[in-house]
C-alpha positions in Angstrom: 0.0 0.0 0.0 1.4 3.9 -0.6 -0.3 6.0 0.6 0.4 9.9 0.0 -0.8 12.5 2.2 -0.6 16.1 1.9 2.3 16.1 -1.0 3.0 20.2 -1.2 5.6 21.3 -2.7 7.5 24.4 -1.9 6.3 27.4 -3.3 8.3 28.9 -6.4 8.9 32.6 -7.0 5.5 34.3 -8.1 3.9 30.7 -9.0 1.8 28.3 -6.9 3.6 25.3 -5.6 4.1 22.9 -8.4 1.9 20.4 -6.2 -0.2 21.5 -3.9 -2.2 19.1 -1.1 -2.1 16.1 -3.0 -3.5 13.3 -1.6 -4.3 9.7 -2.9 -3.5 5.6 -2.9 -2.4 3.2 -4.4 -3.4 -0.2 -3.3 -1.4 -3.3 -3.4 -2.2 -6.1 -5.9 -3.3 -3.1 -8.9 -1.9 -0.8 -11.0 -2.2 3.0 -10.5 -2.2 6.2 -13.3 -1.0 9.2 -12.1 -2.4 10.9 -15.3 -2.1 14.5 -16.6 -0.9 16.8 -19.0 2.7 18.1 -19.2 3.0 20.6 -16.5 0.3 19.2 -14.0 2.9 18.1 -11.5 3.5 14.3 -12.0 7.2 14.6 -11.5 7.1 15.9 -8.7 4.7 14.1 -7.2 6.9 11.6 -7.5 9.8 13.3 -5.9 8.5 14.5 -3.2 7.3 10.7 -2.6 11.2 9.7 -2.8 12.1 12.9 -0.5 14.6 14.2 -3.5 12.3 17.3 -3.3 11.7 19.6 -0.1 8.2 20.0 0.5 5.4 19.3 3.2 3.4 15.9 3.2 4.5 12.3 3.8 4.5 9.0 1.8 4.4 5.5 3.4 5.0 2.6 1.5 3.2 -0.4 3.6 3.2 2.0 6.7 7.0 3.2 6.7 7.7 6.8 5.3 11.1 6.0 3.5 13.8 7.3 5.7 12.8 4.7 8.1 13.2 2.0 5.8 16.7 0.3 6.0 17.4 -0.7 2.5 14.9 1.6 -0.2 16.1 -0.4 -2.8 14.5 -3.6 -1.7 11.3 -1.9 -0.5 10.4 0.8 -3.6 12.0 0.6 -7.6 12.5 4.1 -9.4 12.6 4.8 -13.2 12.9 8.4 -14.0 13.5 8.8 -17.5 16.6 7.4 -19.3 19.1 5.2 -17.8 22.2 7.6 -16.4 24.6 5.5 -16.5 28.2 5.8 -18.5 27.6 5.6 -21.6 30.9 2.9 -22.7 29.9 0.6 -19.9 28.3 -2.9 -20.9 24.7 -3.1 -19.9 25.6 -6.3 -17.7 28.7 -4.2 -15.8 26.1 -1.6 -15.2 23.4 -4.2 -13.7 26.2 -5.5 -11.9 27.4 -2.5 -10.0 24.2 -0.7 -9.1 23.5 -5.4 -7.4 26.2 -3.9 -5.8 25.0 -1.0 -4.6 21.5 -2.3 -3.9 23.5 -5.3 -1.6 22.2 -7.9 -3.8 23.8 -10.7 -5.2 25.5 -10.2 -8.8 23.6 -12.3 -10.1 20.4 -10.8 -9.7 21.8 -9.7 -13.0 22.0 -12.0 -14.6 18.2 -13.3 -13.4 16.9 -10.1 -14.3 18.6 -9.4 -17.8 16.5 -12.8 -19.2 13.2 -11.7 -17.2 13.0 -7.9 -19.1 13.9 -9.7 -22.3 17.5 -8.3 -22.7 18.9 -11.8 -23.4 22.4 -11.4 -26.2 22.9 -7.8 -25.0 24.6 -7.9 -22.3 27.7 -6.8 -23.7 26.2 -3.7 -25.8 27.3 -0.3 -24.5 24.9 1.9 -22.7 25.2 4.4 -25.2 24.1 1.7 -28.2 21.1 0.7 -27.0 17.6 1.6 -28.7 14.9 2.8 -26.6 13.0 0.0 -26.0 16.2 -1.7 -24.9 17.2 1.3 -22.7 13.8 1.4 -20.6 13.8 -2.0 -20.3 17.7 -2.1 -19.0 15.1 0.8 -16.1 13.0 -1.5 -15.5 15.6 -4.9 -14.8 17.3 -2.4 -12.6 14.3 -0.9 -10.8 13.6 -4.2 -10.3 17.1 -5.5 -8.8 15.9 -5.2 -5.2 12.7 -7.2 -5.6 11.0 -4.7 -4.6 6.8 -4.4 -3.5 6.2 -1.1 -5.0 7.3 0.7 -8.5 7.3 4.3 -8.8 7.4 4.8 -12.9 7.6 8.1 -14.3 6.9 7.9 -18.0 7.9 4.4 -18.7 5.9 4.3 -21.9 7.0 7.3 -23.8 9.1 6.6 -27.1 8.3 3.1 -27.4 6.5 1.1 -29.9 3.2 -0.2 -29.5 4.5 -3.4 -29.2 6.9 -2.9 -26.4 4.5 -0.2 -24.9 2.3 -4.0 -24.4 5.2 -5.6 -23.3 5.8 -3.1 -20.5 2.3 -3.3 -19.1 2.3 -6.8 -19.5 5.1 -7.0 -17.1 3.8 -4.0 -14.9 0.2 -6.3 -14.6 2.7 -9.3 -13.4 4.2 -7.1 -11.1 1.2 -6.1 -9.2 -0.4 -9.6 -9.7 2.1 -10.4 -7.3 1.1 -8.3 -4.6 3.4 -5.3 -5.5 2.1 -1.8 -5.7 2.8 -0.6 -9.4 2.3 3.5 -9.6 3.2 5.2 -13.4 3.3 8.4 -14.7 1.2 9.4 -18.0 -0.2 12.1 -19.9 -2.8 9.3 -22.2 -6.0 9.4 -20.8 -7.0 6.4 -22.9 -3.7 4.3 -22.2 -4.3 4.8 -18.4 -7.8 3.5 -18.8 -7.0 0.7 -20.8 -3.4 -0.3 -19.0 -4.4 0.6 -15.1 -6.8 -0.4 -12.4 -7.1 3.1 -10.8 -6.4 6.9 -12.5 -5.1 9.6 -10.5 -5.8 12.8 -12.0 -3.5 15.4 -11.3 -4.4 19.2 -13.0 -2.2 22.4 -12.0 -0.7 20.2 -9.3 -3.7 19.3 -8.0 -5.8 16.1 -7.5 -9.0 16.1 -9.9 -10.1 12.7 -9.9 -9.3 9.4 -8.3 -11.6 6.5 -9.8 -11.1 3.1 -10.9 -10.5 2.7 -14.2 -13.7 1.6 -15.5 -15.5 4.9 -13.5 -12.6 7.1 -15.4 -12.9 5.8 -18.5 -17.2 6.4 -18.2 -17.0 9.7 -17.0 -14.2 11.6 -17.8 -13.2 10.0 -21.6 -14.9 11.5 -24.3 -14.2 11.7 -28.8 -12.6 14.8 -29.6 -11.0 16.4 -33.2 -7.5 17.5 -32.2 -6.9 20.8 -34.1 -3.4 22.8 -34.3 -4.0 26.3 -36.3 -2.3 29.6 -36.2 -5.5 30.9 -36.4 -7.3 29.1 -33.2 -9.3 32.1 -32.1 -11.2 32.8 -35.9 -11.6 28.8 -36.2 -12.6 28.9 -33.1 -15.6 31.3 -33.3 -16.4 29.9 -36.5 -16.9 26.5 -35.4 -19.0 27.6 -32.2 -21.0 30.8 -34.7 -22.4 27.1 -36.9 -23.1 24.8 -33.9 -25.5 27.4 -32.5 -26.8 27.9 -36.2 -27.2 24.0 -36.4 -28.4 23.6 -32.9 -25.8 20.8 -32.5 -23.9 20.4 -28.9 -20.5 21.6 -30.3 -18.0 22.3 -27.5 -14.6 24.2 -28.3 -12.0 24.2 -25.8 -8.7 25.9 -26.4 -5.7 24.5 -25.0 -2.9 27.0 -25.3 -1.4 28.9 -27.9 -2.4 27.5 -31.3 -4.1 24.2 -30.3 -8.0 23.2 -29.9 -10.4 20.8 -28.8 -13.8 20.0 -30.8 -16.1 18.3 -28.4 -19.6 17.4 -29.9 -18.4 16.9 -33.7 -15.9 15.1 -36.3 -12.6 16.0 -38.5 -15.0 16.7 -41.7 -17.1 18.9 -40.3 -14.0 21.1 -38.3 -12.4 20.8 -41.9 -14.9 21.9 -43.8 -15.8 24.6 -41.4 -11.8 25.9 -41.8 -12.0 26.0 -45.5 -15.0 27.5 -45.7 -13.5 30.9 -43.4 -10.2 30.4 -45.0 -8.3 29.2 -41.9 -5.5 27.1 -42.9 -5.5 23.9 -40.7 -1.8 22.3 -39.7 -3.3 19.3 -38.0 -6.5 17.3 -37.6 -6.7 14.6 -35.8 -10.1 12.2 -33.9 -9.0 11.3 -30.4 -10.2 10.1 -27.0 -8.6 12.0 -24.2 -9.5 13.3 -20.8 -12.0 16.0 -20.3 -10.0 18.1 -17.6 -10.5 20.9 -15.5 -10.4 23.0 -18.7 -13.4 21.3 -19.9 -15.9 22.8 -17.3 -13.7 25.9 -16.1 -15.9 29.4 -17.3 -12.4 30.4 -19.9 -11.7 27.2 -21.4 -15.9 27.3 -22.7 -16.0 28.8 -26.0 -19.1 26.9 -27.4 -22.6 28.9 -27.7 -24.8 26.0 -27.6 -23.0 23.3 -26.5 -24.2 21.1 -23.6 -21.4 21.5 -21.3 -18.8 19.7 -20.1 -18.6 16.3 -18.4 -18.3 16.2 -14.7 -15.0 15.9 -13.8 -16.4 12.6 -11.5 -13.9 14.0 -8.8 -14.1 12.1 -5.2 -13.0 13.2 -1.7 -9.6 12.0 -0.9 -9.2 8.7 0.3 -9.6 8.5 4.0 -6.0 7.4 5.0 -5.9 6.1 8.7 -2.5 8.0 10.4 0.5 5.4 11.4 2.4 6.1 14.9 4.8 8.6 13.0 2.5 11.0 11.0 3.6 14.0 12.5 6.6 13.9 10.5 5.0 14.8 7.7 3.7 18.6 9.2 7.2 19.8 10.0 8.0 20.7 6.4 11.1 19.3 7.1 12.2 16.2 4.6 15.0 13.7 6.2 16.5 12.1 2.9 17.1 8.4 3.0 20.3 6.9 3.0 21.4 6.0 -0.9 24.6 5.3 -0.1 25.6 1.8 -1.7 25.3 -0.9 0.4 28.6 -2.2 -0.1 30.0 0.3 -1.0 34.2 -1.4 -1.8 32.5 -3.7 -4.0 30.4 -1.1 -6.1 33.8 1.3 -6.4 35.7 -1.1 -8.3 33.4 -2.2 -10.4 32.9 0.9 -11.0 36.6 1.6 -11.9 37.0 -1.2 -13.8 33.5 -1.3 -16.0 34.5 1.9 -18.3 37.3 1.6 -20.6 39.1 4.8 -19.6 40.8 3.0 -16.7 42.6 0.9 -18.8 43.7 3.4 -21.4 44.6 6.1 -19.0 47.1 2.9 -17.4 48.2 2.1 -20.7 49.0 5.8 -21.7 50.7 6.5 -18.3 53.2 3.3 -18.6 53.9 4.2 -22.9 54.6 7.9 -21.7 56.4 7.1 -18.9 58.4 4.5 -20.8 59.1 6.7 -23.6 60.5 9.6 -21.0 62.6 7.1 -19.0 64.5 6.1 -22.3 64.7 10.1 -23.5 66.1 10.9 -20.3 68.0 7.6 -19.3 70.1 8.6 -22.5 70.9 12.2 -21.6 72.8 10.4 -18.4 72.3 13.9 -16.7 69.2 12.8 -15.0 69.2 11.1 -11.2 68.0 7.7 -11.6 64.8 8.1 -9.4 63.8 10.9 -11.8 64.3 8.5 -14.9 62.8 5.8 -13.0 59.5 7.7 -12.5 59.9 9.3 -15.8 59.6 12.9 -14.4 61.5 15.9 -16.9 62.4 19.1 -14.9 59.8 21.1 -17.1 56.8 18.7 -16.2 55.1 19.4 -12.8 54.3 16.0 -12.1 55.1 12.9 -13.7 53.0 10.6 -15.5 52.0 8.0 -12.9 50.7 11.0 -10.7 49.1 12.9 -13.0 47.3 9.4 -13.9 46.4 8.7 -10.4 44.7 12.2 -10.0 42.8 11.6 -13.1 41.7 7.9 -12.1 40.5 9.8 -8.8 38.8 12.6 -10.1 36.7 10.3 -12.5 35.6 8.5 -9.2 33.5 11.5 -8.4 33.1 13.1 -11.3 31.3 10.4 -13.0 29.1 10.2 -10.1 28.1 13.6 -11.3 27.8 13.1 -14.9 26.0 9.9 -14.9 24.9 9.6 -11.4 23.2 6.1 -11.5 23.0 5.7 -7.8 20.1 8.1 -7.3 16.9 6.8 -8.6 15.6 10.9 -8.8 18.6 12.3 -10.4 19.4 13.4 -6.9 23.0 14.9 -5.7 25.5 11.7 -5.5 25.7 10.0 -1.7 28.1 12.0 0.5 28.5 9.6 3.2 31.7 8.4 4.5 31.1 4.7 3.7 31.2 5.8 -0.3 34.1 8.6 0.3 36.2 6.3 2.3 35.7 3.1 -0.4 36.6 5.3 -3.2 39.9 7.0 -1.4 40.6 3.5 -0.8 40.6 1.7 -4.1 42.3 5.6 -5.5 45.0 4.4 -3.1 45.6 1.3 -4.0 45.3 2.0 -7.2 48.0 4.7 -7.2 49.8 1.9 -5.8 49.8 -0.6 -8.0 50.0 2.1 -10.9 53.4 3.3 -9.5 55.1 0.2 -9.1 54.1 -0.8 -12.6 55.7 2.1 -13.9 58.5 1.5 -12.0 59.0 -1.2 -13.1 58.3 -1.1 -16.7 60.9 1.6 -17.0 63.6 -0.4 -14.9 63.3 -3.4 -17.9 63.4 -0.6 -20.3 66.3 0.7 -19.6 68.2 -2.4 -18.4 67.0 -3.7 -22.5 67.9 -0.5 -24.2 70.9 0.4 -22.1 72.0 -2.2 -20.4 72.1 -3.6 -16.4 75.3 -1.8 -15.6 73.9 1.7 -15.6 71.7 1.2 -13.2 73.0 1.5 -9.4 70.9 1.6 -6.5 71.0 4.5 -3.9 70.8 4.0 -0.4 68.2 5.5 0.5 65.9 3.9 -2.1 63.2 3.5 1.4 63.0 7.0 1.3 62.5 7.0 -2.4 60.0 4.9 -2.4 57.7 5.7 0.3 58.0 9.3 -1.3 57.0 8.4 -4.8 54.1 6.4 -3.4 53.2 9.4 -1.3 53.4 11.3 -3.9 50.3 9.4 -6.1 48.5 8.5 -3.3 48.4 12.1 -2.6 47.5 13.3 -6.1 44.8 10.2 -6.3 43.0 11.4 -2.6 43.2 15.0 -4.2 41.4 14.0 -7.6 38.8 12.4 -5.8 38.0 15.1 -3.0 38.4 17.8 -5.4 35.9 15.9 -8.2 33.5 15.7 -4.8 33.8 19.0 -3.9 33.5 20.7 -7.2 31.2 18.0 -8.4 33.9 17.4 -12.0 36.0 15.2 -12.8 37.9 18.8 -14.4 38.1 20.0 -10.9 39.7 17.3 -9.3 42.6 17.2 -11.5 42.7 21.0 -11.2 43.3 20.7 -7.5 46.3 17.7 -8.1 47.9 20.2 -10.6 47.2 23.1 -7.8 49.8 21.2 -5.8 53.0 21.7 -7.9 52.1 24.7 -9.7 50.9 27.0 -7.1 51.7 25.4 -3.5 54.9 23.9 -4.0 56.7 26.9 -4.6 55.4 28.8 -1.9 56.3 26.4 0.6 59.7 25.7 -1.0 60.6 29.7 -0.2 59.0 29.3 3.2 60.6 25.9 4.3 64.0 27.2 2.8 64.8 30.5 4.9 67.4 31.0 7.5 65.0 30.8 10.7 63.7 27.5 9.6 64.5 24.5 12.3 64.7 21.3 12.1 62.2 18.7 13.8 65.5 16.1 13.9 64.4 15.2 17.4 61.0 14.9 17.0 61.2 10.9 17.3 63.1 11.0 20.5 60.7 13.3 22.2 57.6 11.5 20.8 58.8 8.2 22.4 58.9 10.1 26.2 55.7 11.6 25.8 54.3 8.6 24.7 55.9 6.5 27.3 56.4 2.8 25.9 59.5 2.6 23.9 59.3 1.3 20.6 62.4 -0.4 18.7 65.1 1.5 16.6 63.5 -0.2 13.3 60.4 1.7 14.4 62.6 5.2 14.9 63.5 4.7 11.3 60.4 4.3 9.5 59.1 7.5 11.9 62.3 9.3 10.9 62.0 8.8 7.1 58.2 9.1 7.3 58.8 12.8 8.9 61.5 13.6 6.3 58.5 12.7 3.7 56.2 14.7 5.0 58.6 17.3 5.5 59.3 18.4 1.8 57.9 20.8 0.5 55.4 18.6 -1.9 54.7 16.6 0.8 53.5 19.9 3.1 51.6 20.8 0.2 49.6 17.7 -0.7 49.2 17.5 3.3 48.0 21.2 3.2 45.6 20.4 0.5 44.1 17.3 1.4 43.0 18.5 4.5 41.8 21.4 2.9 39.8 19.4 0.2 38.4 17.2 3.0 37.4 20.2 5.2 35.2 21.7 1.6 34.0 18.0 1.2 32.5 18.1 4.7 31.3 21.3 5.1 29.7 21.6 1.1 27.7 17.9 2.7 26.5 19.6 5.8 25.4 23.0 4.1 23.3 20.6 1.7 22.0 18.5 4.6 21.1 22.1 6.3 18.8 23.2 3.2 16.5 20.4 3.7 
């Protein structure tokens, strides 16, 4: 059961609230029309029922407003429009990372790719699918939760008849089940035909809620659908001969150059134009939905007509209150929590289900390769330079500059195509998806700068032989630096993409760190009153008390001395400064609604 009470939305500037005291059910075991004309306030009906819009009023689905259900996913399936996801990943890598952001199996994927009838496409990109393969690839993952209810808006639009009967079909299955099916539509005679109850929404408002059969008896009547640049004259004209002819002709203008010819046929409305000279750019005999217009004093233009239909309106459903009804008053709206259910899971696949992760690995180790040899042959180059293949003119060398891009893709894809919010709400802020994604950025940047490493170490030992190569003592030092280095430009491509909401930004703020910071700090740290924190081991192992081994003293030492460069103040410095904007930007958004 959903019941909706009091859906208001909030007010916008010098207009009435896109949806204003709506009220209505939708029972288990049926399907349910919200029906209307573009405009009327279906979307955001629907919204507001999700809590992706602030507003007044309160939705229960079987009793439970949705922040008070654990998992959303498993209890209510969303399709808003076209599938958002990236457009290069296969349809069954996309099924398979939003199983694992619902916390279902992966192959619920599977399961539900055969049900919708997507069978030998499930390795088609996202971006090759036709429309009727698209809103099916909504509906298998609307569906991925096994969830009781269905909130559809649209499903039908663009699709052939044919699949149009498919999707009903599977929508009637659906609720023969016991689910709760609830759609969005603006044809009057596909909601009488397709649903068990219409919802009839006008100017945000409800109109009518009847069964289907009521609906289709009282508010469904033949019209000629006219489209004129001359509505006005053919109007008149059509009304001045009805009262002449003593038929019941009623006219009803729907906006700008459109009409609607109650009471008579496309050969007499045609002849009528010719006749005055009105040129005539469609005609059309349809069944549609009487309206509000219908019966409201300015949409009337007939003289003798008989008048309009009663809308067949009823009182709003009388909705008995659940234990936590008073939510609903405070015009407060506490969002649910979106954030994927397993959240390490979801990351990678989500790293590894669009090609660009390969090809920006593949591009970092030829580039890097290729500036190893350049520079290996120069000899004036220190080895850990030719190693990481890093010029003196570049600010960064490949492997970071790859690990910041990597990491701002993991948020700014979130942004772009943001397939975990069934409303095209903003992405999930909480920790448990920040902390996954700065954790496979990390490893990533890991495994990316030992593969370079490597790959120009057998480079150079093939081109230039095994001798050339010595290695320094400190090579500890050298390493944890390097791989402080990425990590550090990977955690600042993903908090900057977060912050700034594009992948752009967050490899604006990894090249912020060389270009800008570093050479500030480098004049700061450099100066003649600058000491040294040489000691800084010693007198942490008094204050802490227990004494710790000299191995222990070293790693401290040379993790200090890392820290203490100037590159490694700055990506300190700006980490922290990315992570305070990332937290603040989340609670400033929390505090609006």
């Amino acid at each position: 059961m959903l019941q909706a009470i009091g859906l208001t939305s909030m007010p916008r500037r010098d207009r009435p609230p896109a949806v204003d005291d709506l009220t209505f059910e939708a029972p288990p075991g049926s399907v349910t029309a919200l029906l209307g004309p573009a405009g009327a306030g279906k979307t955001t009906a629907l919204r507001l029922m999700l809590e992706l819009e602030p507003g007044r009023g309160i939705t229960y689905f079987r009793g439970r407003p949705l922040h008070r259900i654990a998992h959303p996913p498993r209890e209510v399936g969303v399709l808003f429009g076209d599938i958002p996801g990236h457009p290069s990943r296969t349809l069954r890598g996309h099924l398979r990372m939003l199983c694992a952001a619902a916390g279902v199996p992966a192959s619920r994927a599977d399961d539900l790719t055969r049900a919708v009838g997507l069978t030998g496409l499930e390795r088609r990109r996202l971006g090759t699918l036709p429309i009727g393969a698209d809103r099916r690839l909504g509906l298998a993952a609307a569906l991925l939760g096994a969830p009781h209810t269905l909130l559809l808006d649209e499903p039908g639009a663009g699709l052939s008849v044919s699949e149009s009967a498919w999707l009903h079909e599977l929508l009637r299955a659906h609720a023969a089940d016991g689910g709760t099916v609830l759609y969005t539509t603006e044809d009057a005679k596909g909601a009488a035909r397709n649903a068990d109850r219409v919802v009839t929404l006008a100017g945000g408002r409800l109109v009518a809620d009847q069964g289907a059969t009521e609906f289709a008896r009282t508010r469904l009547r033949p019209r000629v659908a006219v489209r004129t640049p001359q509505a006005a004259r053919l109007a008149a004209a059509v009304t001045q001969e009805a009262r002449a002819a003593r038929r019941p002709v009623e006219v009803v203008a729907e906006g700008g150059s459109r009409l609607s010819v109650y009471g008579s046929d496309c050969a007499a409305v045609g002849d009528t134009a010719f006749r005055h000279g009105v040129p005539i750019h469609r005609l059309a005999a349809e069944t549609g939905d009487t309206g509000p217009a219908a019966s409201s004093p300015e949409g009337n233009m007939s003289g003798g007509a008989t008048g309009a239909v009663s809308s067949g309106a009823v009182p709003p459903p009388a909705v008995p209150a659940p234990r936590d009804a008073a939510d609903g008053g405070s015009g407060r709206v506490r969002r649910p929590a979106r954030s994927p259910l397993r959240p390490l899971r979801y990351e990678i696949r989500r790293l590894l289900g669009v090609p660009s992760t390969p090809l920006v690995v593949a591009a970092v180790l030829l580039v890097s390769v290729a500036l190893a040899l350049l520079l290996g042959r120069g000899g004036r180059a220190a080895l850990p330079a030719v190693l990481a293949g890093w010029p003196a003119i570049s600010p960064l060398p490949p492997a970071a500059l790859g690990a910041g891009l990597l990491g701002a893709f993991s948020f700014g894809e979130e942004y772009r195509y943001p397939a975990l919010t069934s409303g095209r709400g903003a992405v999930p802020r909480r920790p448990g998806l920040l902390f996954a994604k700065l954790a496979v950025a990390a490893v990533v940047a890991l495994v990316l700068g030992a593969a370079v490493v490597v790959a120009d170490l057998e480079a150079l030992r093939f081109v230039y032989g095994a001798e050339l190569i010595a290695v320094p003592r400190n090579w500890p030092t050298l390493c944890a630096s390097w791989l402080g280095l990425l990590v550090g430009c990977a955690w600042a491509g993903v908090l900057g993409a977060g912050v700034f909401r594009a992948a752009a930004a967050g490899v604006a703020a990894v090249l912020a760190v060389p270009v800008a910071f570093v050479p500030l700090l480098q004049k700061a740290l450099t100066g003649p009153s600058v000491r040294s924190a040489a000691g800084l081991p010693a007198r942490l192992r008094e204050f802490a008390g227990p004494q710790w081994s000299p191995a222990a003293d070293r790693w401290l030492s040379g993790g200090l001395r890392v820290l203490g460069q100037p590159a490694g103040v700055a990506l300190s410095l700006t980490l922290t400064g990315l992570l305070c904007a990332y937290v603040l930007t989340g609670l400033r958004r929390k505090a609006r609604w």
